[in-house]
C-alpha positions in Angstrom: 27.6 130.5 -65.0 24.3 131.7 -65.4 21.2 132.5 -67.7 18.8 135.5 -66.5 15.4 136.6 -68.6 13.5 139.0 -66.8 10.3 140.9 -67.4 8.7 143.6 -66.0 5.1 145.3 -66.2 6.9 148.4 -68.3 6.9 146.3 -71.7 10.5 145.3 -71.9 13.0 142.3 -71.1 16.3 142.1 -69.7 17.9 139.2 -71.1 21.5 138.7 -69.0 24.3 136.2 -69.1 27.4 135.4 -67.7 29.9 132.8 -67.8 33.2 132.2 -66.3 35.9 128.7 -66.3 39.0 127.7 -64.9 41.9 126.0 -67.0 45.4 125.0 -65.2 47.6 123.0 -67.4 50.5 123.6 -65.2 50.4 123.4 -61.1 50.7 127.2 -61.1 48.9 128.9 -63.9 45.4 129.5 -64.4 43.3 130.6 -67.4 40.4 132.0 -66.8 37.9 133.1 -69.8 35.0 135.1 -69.1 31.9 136.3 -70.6 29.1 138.9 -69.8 25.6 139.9 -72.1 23.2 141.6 -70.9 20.3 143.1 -73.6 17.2 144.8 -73.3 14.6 144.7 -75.5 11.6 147.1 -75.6 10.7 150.2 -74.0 12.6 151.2 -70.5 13.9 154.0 -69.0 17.5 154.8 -69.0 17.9 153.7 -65.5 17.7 150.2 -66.5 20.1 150.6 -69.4 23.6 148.9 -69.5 26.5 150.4 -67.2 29.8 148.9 -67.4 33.1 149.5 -65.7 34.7 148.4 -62.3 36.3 145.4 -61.0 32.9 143.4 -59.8 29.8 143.1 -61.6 26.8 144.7 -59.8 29.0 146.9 -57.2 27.6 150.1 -58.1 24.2 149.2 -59.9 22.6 145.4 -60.1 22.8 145.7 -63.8 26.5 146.9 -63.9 28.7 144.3 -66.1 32.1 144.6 -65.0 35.2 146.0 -67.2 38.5 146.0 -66.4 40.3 149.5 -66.9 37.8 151.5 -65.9 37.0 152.1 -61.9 33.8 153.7 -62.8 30.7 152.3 -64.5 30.0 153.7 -67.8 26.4 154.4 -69.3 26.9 152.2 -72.3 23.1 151.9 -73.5 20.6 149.0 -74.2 23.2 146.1 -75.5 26.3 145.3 -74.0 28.6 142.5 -74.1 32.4 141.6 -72.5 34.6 139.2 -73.1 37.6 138.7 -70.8 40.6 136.3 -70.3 42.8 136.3 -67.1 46.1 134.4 -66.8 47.0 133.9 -63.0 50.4 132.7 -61.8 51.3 132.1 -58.6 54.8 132.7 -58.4 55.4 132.4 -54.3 53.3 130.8 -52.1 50.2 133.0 -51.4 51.3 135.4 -54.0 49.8 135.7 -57.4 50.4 137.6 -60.7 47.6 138.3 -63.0 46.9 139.4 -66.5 44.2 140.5 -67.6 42.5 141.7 -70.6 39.2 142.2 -71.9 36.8 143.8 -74.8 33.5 145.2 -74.5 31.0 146.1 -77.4 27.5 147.6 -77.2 25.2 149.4 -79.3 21.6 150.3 -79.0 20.4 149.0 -82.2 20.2 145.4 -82.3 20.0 144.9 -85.7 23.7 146.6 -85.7 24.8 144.4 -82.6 26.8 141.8 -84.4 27.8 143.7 -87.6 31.1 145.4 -88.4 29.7 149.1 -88.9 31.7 151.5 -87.1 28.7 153.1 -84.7 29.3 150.5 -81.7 31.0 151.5 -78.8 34.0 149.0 -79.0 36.4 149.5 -75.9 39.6 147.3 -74.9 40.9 147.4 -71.0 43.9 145.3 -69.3 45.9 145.1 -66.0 48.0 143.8 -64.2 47.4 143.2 -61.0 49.7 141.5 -57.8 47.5 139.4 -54.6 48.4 137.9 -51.6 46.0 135.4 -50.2 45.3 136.3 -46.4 43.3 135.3 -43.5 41.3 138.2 -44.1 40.8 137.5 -47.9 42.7 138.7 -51.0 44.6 141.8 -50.9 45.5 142.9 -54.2 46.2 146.0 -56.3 46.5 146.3 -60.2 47.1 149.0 -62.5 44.9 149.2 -65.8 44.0 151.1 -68.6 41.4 151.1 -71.0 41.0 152.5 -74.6 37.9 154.6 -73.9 39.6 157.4 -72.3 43.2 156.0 -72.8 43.5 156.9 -68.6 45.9 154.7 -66.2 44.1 153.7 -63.2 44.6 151.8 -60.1 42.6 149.7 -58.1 43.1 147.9 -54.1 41.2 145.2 -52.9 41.3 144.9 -49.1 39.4 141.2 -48.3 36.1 139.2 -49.2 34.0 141.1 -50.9 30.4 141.0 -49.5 
């Protein structure tokens, strides 16, 4: 988990956070519930605006916030948020099965950010995704889709990531 307020010499602020747990109330299920923010206030370029998509936060861009059911980041503007729940089973030894869902919202007018008007960019994403824990990290593959572009995608993991 963490809390992140940056400032720069350009007259803005990046305020980020993230926050991830781990709940097993039976030997071989995991709930894992997840959260990502990141907001900038004042002036910036759009460089330093949001981008979300991909399996792992910052892969692409330092300030990408990851989104299941997209393999691609996403400009998404200056306010973004994610929320995200897995459920892993491990139903042989080594081998997991995971679900996953999660929402995003972002706007880029913060007065709008927590209101119900229509002009955010709401999206919902899930997979499903199958792992095998070996020597030379996970392998795993899932299949997603996301209600942005309504497109089935797929995505392979081959080890640590680094």
């Amino acid at each position: 988990n963490k809390f992140l307020l940056q400032t720069s010499d350009s007259n803005f602020a990046d305020i980020g956070f993230q926050f991830a747990s781990f709940a097993t109330p039976f030997s071989r299920l995991t709930f894992i519930p997840q959260a990502s923010m990141r907001l900038l206030l004042g002036k910036n370029s759009r460089w330093y605006d949001n981008f979300m998509g991909g399996v792992l936060p910052g892969r692409y861009l330092d300030h990408q916030i990851a989104f299941i059911g997209m393999n691609n980041p996403l400009h998404v503007g200056g306010k973004a948020a994610v929320v995200r729940l897995d459920a892993r089973y491990n139903f042989a030894k080594n081998f997991f099965l995971t679900g996953i869902v999660n929402y995003a919202v972002s706007s880029d007018k913060f007065s709008h950010f927590f209101s119900d008007q229509t002009d955010f960019n709401d999206t919902f994403g899930a997979a499903l995704r199958v792992s095998y824990s070996s020597f030379v990290g996970p392998l795993s593959i899932d299949l997603h889709w996301n209600s942005y572009d309504h497109c089935v995608g797929a995505y392979l993991n081959i080890g640590f990531v680094f």
